[in-house]
C-alpha positions as CSV (number, residue, x, y, z in Angstrom):
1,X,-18.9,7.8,94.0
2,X,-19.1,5.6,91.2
3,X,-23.0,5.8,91.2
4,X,-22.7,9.8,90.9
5,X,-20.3,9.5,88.1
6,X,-22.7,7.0,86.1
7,X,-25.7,9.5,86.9
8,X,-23.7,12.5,85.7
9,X,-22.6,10.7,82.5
10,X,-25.9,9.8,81.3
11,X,-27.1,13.6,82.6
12,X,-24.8,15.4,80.5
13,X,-25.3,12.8,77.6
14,X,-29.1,13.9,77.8
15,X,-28.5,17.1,77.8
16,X,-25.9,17.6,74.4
17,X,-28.5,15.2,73.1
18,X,-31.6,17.3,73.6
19,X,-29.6,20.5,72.9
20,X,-28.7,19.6,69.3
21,X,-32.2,18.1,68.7
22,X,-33.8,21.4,70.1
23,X,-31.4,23.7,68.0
24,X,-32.1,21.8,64.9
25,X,-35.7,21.4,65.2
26,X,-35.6,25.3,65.9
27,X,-32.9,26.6,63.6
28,X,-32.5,24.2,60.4
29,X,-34.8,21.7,59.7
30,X,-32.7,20.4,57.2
31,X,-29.3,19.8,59.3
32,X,-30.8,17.2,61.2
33,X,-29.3,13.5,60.4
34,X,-26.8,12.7,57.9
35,X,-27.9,14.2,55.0
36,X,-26.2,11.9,52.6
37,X,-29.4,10.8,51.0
38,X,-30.2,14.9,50.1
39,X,-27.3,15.5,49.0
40,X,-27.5,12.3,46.1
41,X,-31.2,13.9,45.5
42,X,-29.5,17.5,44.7
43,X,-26.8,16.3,42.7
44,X,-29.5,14.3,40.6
45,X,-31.3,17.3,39.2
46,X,-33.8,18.3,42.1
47,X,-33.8,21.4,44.4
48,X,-34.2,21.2,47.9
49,X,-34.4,25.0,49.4
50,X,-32.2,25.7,52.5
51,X,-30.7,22.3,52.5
52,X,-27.3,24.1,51.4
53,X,-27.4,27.0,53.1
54,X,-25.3,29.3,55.5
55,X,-27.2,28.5,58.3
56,X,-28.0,24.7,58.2
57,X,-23.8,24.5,57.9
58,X,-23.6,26.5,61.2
59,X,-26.8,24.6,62.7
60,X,-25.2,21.6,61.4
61,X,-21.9,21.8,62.5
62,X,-22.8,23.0,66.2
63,X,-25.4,20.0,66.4
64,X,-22.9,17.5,64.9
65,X,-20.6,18.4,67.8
66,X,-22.7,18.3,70.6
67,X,-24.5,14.9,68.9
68,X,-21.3,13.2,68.5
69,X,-20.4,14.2,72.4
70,X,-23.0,12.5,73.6
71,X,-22.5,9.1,72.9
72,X,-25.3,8.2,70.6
73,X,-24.6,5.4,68.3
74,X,-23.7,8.2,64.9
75,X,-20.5,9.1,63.5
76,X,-19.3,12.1,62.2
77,X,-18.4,10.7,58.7
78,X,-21.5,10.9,56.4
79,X,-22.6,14.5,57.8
80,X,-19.0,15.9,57.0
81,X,-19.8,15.5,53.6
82,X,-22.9,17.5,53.8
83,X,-21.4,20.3,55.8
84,X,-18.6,20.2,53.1
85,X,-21.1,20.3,50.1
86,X,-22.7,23.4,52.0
87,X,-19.0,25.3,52.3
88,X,-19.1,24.8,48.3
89,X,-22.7,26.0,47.7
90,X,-22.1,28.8,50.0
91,X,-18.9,29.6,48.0
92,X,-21.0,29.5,44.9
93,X,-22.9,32.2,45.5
94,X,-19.5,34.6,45.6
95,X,-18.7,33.2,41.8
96,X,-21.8,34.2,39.0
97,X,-19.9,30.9,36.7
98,X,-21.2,28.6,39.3
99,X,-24.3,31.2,40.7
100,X,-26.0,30.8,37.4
101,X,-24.9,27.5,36.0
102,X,-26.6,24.3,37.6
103,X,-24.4,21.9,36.1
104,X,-21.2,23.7,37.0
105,X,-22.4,24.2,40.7
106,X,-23.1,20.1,40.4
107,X,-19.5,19.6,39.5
108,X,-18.2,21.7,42.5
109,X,-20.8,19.9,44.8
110,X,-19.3,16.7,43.8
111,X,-16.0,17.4,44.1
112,X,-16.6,19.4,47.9
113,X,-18.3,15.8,48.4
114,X,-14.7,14.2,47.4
115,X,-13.1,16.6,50.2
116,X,-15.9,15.8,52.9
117,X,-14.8,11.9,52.5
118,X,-11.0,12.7,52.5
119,X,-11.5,14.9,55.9
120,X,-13.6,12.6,57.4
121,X,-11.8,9.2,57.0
122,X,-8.0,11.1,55.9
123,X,-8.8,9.0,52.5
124,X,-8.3,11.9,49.1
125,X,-8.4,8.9,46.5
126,X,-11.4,7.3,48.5
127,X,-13.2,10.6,48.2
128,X,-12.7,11.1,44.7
129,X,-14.0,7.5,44.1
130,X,-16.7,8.3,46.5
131,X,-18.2,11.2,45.0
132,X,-18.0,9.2,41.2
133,X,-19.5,5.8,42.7
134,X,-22.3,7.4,45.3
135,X,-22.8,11.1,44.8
136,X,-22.4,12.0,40.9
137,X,-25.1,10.9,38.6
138,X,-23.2,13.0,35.6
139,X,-19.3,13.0,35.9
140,X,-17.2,14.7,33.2
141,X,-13.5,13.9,33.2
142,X,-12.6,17.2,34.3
143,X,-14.7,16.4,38.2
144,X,-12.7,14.4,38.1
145,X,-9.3,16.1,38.2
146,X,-11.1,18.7,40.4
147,X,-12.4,16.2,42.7
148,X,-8.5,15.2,43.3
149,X,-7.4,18.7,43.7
150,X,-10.0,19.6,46.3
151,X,-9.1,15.7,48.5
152,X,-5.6,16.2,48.3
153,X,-6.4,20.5,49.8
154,X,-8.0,19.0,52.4
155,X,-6.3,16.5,53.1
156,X,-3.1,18.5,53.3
157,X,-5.1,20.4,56.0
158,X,-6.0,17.9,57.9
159,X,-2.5,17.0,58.6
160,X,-1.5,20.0,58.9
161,X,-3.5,20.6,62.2
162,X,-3.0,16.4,63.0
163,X,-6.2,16.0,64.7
164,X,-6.3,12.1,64.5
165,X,-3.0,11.2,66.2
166,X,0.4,12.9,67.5
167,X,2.3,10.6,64.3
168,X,1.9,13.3,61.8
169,X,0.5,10.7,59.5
170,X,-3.2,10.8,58.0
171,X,-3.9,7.0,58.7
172,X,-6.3,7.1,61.5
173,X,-5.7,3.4,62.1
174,X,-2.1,2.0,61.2
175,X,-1.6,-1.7,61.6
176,X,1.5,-3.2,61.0
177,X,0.4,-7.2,61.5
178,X,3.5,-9.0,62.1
179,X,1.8,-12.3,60.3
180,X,0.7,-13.0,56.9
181,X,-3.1,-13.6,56.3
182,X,-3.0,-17.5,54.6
183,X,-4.9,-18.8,51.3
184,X,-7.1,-21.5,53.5
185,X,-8.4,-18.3,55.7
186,X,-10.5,-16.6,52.5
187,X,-12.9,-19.1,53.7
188,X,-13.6,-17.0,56.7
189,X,-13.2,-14.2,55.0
190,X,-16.1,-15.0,52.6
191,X,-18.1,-16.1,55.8
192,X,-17.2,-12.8,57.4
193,X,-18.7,-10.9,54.0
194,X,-22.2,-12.7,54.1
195,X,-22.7,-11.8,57.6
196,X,-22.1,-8.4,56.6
197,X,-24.7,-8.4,54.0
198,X,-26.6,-9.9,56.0
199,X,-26.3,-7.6,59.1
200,X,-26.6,-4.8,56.5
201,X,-29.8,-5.3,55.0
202,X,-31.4,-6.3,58.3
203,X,-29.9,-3.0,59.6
204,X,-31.4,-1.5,56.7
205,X,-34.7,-3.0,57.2
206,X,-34.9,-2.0,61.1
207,X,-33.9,1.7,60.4
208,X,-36.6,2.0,57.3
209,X,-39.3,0.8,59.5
210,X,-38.1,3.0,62.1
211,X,-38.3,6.1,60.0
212,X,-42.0,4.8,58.8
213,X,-42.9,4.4,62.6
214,X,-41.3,8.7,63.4
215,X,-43.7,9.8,60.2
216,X,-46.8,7.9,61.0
217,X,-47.0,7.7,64.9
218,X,-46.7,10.5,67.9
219,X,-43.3,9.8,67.8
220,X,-43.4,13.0,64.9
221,X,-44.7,15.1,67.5
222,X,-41.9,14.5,69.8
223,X,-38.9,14.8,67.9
224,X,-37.0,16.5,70.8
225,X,-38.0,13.8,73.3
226,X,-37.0,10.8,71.3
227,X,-33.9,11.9,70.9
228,X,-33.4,12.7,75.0
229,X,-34.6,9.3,75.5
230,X,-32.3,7.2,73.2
231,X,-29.3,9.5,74.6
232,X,-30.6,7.9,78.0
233,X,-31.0,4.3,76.8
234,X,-28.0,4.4,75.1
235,X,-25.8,5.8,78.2
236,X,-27.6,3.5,80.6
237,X,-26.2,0.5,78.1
238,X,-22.9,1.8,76.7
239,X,-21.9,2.7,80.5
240,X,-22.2,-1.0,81.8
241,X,-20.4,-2.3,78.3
242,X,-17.0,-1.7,78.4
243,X,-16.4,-2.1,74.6
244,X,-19.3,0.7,74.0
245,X,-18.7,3.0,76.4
246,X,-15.3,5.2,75.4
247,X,-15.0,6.6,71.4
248,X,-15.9,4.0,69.2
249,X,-12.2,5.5,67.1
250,X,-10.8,4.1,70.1
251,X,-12.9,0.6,70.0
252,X,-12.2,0.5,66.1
253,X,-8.4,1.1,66.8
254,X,-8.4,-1.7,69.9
255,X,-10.4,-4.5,67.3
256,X,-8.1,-3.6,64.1
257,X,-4.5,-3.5,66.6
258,X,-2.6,-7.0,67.1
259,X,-2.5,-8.2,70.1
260,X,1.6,-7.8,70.6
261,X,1.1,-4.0,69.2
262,X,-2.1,-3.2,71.6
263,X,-1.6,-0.2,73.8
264,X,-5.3,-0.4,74.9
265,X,-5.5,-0.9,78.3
266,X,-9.4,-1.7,78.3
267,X,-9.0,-3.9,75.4
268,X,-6.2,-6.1,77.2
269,X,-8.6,-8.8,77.1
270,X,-9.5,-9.0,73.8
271,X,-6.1,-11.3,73.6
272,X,-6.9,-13.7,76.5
273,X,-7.7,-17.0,75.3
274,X,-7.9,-18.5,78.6
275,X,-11.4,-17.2,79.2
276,X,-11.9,-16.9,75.2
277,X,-15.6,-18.3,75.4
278,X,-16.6,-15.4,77.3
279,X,-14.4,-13.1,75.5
280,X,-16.3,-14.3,72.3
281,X,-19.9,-13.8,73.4
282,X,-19.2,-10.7,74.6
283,X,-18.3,-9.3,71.2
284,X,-21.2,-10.8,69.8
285,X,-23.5,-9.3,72.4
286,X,-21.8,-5.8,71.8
287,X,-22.4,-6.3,68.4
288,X,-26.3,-6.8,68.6
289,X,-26.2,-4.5,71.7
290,X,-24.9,-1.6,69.0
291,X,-27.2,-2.5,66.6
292,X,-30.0,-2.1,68.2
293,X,-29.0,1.5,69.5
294,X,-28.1,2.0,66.2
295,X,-31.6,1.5,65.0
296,X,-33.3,3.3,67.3
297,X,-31.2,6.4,66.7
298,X,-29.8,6.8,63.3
299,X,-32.2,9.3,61.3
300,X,-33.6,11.1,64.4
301,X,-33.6,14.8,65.2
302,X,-30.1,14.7,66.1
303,X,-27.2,15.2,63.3
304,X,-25.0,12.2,62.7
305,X,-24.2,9.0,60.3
306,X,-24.0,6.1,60.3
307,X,-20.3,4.9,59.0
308,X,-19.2,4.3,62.5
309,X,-21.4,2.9,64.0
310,X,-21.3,-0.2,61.3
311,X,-17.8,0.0,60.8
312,X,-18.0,-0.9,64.5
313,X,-20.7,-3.5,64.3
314,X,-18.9,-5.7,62.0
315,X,-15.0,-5.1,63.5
316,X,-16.5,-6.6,66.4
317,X,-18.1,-9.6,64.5
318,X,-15.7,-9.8,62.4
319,X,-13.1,-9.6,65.7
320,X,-15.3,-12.6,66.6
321,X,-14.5,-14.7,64.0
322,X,-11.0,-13.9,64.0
323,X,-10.8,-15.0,67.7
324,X,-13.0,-17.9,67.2
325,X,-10.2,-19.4,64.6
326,X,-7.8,-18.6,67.2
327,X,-9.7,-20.3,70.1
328,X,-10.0,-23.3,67.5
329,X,-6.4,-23.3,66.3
330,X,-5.3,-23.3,69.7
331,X,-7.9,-26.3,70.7
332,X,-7.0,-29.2,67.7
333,X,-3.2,-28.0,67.1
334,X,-1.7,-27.2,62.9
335,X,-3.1,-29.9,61.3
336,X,-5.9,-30.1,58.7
337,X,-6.5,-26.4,57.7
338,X,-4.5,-25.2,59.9
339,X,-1.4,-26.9,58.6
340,X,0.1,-24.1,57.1
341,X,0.7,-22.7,60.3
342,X,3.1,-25.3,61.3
343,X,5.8,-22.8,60.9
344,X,4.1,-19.6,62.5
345,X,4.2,-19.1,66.2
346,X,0.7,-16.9,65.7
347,X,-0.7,-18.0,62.8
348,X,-4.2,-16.4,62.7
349,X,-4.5,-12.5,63.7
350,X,-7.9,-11.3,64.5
351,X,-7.2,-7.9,63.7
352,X,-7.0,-8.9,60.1
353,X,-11.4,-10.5,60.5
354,X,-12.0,-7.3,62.4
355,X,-10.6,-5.2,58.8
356,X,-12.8,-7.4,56.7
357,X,-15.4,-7.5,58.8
358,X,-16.1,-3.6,59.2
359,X,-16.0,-3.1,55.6
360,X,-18.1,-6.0,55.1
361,X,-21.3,-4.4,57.1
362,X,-20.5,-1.0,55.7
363,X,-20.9,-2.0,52.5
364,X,-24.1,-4.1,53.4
365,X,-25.7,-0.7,54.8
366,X,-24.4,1.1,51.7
367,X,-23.9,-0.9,49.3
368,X,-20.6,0.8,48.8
369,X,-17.6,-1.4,46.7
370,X,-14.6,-0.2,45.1
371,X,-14.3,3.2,47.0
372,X,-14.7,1.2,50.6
373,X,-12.1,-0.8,49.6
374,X,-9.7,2.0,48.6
375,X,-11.5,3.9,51.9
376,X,-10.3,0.7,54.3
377,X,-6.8,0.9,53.0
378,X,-6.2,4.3,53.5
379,X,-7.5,4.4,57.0
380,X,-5.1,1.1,58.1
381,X,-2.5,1.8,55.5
382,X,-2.4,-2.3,55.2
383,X,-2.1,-2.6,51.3
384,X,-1.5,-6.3,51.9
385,X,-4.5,-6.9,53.7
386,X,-6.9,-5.4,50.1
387,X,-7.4,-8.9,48.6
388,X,-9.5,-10.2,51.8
389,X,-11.1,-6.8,52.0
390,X,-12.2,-7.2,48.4
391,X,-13.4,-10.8,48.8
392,X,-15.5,-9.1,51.8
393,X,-16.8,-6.5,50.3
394,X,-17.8,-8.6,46.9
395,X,-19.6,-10.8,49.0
396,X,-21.5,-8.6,51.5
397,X,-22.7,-6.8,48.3
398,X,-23.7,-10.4,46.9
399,X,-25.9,-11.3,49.8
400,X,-26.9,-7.9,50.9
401,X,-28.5,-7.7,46.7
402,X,-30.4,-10.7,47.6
403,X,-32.1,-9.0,49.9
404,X,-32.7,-6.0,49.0
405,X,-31.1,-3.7,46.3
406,X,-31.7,-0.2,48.2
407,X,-28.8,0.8,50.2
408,X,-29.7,2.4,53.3
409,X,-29.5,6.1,51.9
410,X,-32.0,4.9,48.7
411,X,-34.4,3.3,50.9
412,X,-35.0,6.4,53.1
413,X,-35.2,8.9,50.2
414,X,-38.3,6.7,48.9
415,X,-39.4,6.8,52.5
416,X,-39.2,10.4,52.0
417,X,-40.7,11.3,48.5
418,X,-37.6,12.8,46.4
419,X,-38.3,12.1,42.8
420,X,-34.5,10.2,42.8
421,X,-33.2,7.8,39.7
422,X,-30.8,5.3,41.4
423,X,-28.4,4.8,38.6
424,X,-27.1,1.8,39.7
425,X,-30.6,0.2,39.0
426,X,-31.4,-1.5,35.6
427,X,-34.9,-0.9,34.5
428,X,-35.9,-2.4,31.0
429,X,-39.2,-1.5,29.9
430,X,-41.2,-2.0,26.5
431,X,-43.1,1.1,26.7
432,X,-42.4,4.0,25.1
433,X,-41.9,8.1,26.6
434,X,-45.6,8.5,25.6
435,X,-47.1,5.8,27.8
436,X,-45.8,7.6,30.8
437,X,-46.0,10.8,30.2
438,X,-48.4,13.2,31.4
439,X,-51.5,14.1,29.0
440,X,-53.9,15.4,31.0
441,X,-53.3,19.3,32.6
442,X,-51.0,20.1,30.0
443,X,-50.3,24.3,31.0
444,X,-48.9,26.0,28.0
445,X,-48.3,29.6,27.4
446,X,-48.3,30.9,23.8
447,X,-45.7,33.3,22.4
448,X,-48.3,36.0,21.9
449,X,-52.0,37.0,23.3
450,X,-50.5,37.4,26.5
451,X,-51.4,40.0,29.3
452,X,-49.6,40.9,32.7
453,X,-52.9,40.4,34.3
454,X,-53.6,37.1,32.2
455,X,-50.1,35.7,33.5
456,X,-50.3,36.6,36.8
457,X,-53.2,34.6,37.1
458,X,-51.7,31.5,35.5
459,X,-49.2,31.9,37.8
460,X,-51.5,31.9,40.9
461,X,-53.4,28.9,39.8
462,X,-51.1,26.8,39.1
463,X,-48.5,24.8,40.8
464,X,-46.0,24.0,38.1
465,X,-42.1,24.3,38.0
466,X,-42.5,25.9,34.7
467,X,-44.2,26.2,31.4
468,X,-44.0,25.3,27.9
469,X,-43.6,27.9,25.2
470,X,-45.4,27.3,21.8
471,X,-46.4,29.4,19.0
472,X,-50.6,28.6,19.1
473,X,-52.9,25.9,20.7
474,X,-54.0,25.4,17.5
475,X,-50.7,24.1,16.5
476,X,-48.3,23.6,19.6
477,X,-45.0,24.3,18.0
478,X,-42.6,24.2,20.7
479,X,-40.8,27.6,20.9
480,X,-39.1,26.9,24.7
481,X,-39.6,26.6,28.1
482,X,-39.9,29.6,31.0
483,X,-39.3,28.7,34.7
484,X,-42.1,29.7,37.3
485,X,-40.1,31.8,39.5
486,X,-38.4,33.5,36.5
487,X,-41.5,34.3,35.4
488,X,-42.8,35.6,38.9
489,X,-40.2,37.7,39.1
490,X,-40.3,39.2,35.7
491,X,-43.7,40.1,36.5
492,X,-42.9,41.6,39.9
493,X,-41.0,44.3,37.9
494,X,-43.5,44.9,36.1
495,X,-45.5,46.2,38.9
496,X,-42.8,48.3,40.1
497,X,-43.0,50.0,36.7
498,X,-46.0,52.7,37.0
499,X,-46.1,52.6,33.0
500,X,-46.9,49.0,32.8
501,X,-51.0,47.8,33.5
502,X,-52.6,44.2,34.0
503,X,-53.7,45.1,30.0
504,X,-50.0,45.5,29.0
505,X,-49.8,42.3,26.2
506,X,-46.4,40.7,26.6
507,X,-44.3,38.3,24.0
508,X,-42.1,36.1,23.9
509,X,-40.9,36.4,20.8
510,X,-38.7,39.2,19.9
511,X,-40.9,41.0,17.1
512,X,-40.6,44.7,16.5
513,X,-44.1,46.2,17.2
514,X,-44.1,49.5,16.3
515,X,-46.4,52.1,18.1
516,X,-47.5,49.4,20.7
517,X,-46.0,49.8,24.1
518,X,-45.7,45.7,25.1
519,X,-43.0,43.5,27.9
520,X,-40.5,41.5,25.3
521,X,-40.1,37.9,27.5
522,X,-37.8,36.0,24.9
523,X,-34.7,37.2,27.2
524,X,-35.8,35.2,29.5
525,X,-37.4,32.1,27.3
526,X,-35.1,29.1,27.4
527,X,-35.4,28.9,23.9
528,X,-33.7,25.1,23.6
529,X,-35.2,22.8,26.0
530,X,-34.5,19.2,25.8
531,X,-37.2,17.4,23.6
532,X,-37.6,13.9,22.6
533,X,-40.3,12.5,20.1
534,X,-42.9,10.2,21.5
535,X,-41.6,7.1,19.8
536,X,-38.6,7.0,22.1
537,X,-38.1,4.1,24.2
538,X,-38.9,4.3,28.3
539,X,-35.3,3.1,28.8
540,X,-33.7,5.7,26.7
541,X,-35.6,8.8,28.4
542,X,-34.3,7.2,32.0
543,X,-30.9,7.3,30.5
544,X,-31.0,11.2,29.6
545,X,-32.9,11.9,33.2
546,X,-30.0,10.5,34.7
547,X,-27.1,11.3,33.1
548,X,-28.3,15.4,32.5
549,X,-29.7,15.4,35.9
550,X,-33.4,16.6,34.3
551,X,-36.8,17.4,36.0
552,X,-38.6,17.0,32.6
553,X,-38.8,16.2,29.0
554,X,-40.8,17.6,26.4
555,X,-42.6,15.0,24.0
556,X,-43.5,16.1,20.7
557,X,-45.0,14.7,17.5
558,X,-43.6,16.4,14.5
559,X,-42.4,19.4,16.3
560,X,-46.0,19.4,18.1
561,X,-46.3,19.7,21.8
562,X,-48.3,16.6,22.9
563,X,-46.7,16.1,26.4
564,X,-44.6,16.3,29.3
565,X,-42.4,13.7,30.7
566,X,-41.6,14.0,34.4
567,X,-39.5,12.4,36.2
568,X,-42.3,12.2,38.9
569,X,-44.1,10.3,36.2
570,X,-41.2,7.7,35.8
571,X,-40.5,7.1,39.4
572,X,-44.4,6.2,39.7
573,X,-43.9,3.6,36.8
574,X,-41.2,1.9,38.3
575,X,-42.7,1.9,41.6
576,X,-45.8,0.1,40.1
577,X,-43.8,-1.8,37.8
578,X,-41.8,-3.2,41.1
579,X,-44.8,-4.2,42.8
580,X,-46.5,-6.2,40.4
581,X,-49.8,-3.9,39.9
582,X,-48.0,-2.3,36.5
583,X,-50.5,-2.8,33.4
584,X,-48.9,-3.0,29.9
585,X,-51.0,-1.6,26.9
586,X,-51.2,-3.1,23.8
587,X,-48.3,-2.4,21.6
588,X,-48.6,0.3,19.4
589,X,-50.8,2.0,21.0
590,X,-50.3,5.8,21.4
């Protein structure tokens, strides 16, 4: 009996696995993993088609489901943001303020990115610090207030309908320590935050070469099967482990729970101390044991995050210490560190390490710090317990740094090719806007000598986003700037009209022209794009890219168009910059 029931749980674990793979590859592309690292990209100033779309939030949310259910080693966290950002972009297209505006539609985004946090973890002020610390490059005061107002909606609705618990309270895991953490224990603590950083970058490091080993071997071929096998693997283990195998809420709610207060049958032994060795290499091999799954399955075909699973990994290292200062408390009595505990009848409380230690590999994975903190003390409700947290948290960014600066979300979007400005990075560079930017292939359009003919077939030979407006070659004044699919469509009417030819001349300048039948573009000329003069510093034009969320400046000399400034351009000078093959030119040169 018990062999059936171990083949039917791996069966039906393979087969929600496979399902949501199969339904993603087939339906939305776009709804497979977390989708974390898009969204930052979108927010930044860069359009991904489809990505926020009706149906990757119904692909999305059906394959999250049946994901989840399976077992594998995700969480449901990090896509609920993305299938909330989708809800909003969707909504956008009811509402021609946000339709037609990017940066309004960026400040809904964020703040439907505050409301995915405070659903997922029942955290509104984590959210809104969420969406200003990870998702929002730009973020006026008034995302702000909105960012509130859409955490505290949700999370009124999410205790309305209680899913977490039958308490009617939004803390998904209330502890209520009956013991005081002591000053001599921040030395674990600080121990306990360098392992997370530690744990987090090699987490990091395992999953990026992962994702290089799906794009360049027959694993890309396979998406489907990969993600039947790990379900396998991962129910073969997790079944045999009894820490792995139920919900890891219900493993995260057993490690954070005081041993008095435990109502976890399956955890009872978590508080034995008579066979505390093997107690204390058990947690440690569930630890690597969920790593290692983790791995292997975060940023397959199959939705899901990965705040879970490391909130897991380090409540059960973290656990480890905890009960390791117990065994040793136990072992040489209250005296020399342990003095203060003279008094106490249980002086150290594991529960308290397994806090520290989740948020500690959380924020080594995502380099995450004052909204985890706030996050963690929402979801325990333990405002006590936010100074070791903090002391964590510092340190698991401290280490984790040393490392490796790239969160986990950062590193992956490289992998991937967005053009992405991490604005947490500090670049300082000599050169100037006109040492990066692109000379060569400079496509202009002029506002007159124009043809429909003679634009449609710029428009077929080129690949660019858009084109510059200027008044001659001769002399490039810049007029504006006139978007490639604008401009396709424009001349799609045209075609439709039987009195317009390929000879019919258009301008972009509004200039009567009496007697001369012609297509007037200025309507649709943006007639103030965002120039600089080549003399500005490298450092300054990163600035505006990031805090206006920009695809390109224009570089002039004198008013003259002499360039373009992408932010493709950029990205490859800091690339080359950070590996040492970056070539400086001799100053003041043009």
């Amino acid at each position: 009996v018990q062999l059936r029931s171990y083949c039917a749980y791996v069966a039906i674990a393979m087969l929600q696995a496979g399902y949501a793979a199969w339904i993603c590859k087939t339906f939305a592309p776009y709804a497979v993993g977390s989708g974390l690292g898009e969204v930052k990209v979108i927010m930044s100033g860069f359009v991904i088609k489809r990505f926020l779309g009706g149906w990757t939030l119904l692909i999305k949310c059906l394959g999250l489901v049946l994901a989840v259910g399976s077992g594998l080693s995700i969480g449901k966290e990090g896509p609920f943001i993305h299938v909330c950002v989708c809800v909003a972009n969707v909504a956008c297209r009811l509402f021609s303020k946000y339709s037609t505006n990017e940066g309004k539609k960026r400040e809904l985004l964020s703040s439907a990115a505050a409301a995915g946090v405070a659903v997922a973890f029942g955290a509104p002020i984590g959210g809104v610090l969420f969406s200003l610390e990870e998702v929002s490059i730009y973020y006026p005061a008034k995302a702000m207030w909105r960012s509130l107002f859409c955490s505290v909606v949700a999370a009124m609705t999410l205790q309305r309908l209680n899913p977490l618990s039958g308490t009617g309270k939004l803390v998904l895991f209330e502890v209520t320590y009956h013991h005081k953490w002591k000053l001599f224990e921040m030395g674990p603590f600080l121990l306990i935050g360098a392992m997370g950083g530690l744990v987090g970058a090699l987490l990091n490091r395992g999953i990026l070469r992962m994702a290089k080993l799906r794009k360049t071997t027959f694993l890309r071929r396979f998406p489907v099967t990969e993600v039947v096998l790990c379900s396998c693997l991962t129910s073969l283990v997790c079944y045999t482990v009894v820490y792995l195998r139920g919900s890891y809420m219900r493993l995260l709610s057993a490690l954070f729970s005081e041993c008095k207060n435990s109502s976890q049958d399956i955890f009872q032994e978590l508080c034995n101390s008579e066979n505390g060795r093997d107690i204390l290499a058990f947690l440690i091999l569930s630890a690597v044991i969920l790593s290692l799954l983790t791995v292997v399955t975060f940023g397959n075909q199959a939705p899901g995050g990965i705040f879970v699973p490391a909130l897991c990994i380090g409540a059960l290292l973290g656990r480890a210490v905890g009960f390791s200062m117990q065994l040793l408390e136990n072992e040489i009595g209250d005296v020399g560190m342990f003095k203060p505990c003279v008094s106490a009848e249980h002086c150290i409380t594991p529960g308290i390490y397994a806090i520290v230690g989740a948020a500690a590999v959380l924020g080594g994975v995502t380099r995450m710090t004052v909204c985890l903190v706030v996050i963690m003390f929402e979801v325990t409700g333990g405002l006590e317990y936010v100074l070791p947290v903090m002391v964590g948290v510092m340190m698991s960014k401290w280490v984790g740094d040393a490392f490796g600066r790239d969160s986990v979300y950062t590193a992956l979007i490289r992998l991937k090719g967005y053009p992405y400005l991490d604005n947490k990075r500090e670049h300082h560079f000599k050169e100037r806007a006109s040492d990066v930017m692109s000379y060569r292939d400079l496509q202009v359009l002029t506002t007159a000598g124009n043809t429909v003919e003679s634009l449609e077939a710029k428009l077929s030979q080129s690949t660019y986003q858009g084109f510059p407006v200027v008044t001659s070659l001769e002399e490039p004044l810049v007029v504006g700037y006139v978007a490639t699919t604008t401009l396709q469509r424009v001349m799609q009417k045209c075609r439709e009209n039987p009195r317009v030819g390929g000879s019919t001349r258009c301008y972009f300048s509004a200039v009567d022209r009496a007697g001369d039948r012609y297509i007037d573009l200025s309507a649709w000329l943006d007639k103030s794009p965002i120039q600089i003069r080549e003399t500005t510093p490298l450092d300054k034009a990163i600035e505006m890219f990031r805090a206006l969320g920009l695809r390109y400046l224009l570089v002039t000399r004198g008013g003259q168009l002499i360039g373009i400034l992408k932010k493709k351009d950029i990205l490859e000078h800091i690339e080359a910059y950070r590996k040492g093959m970056h070539r400086r030119d001799d100053e003041g040169l043009i």
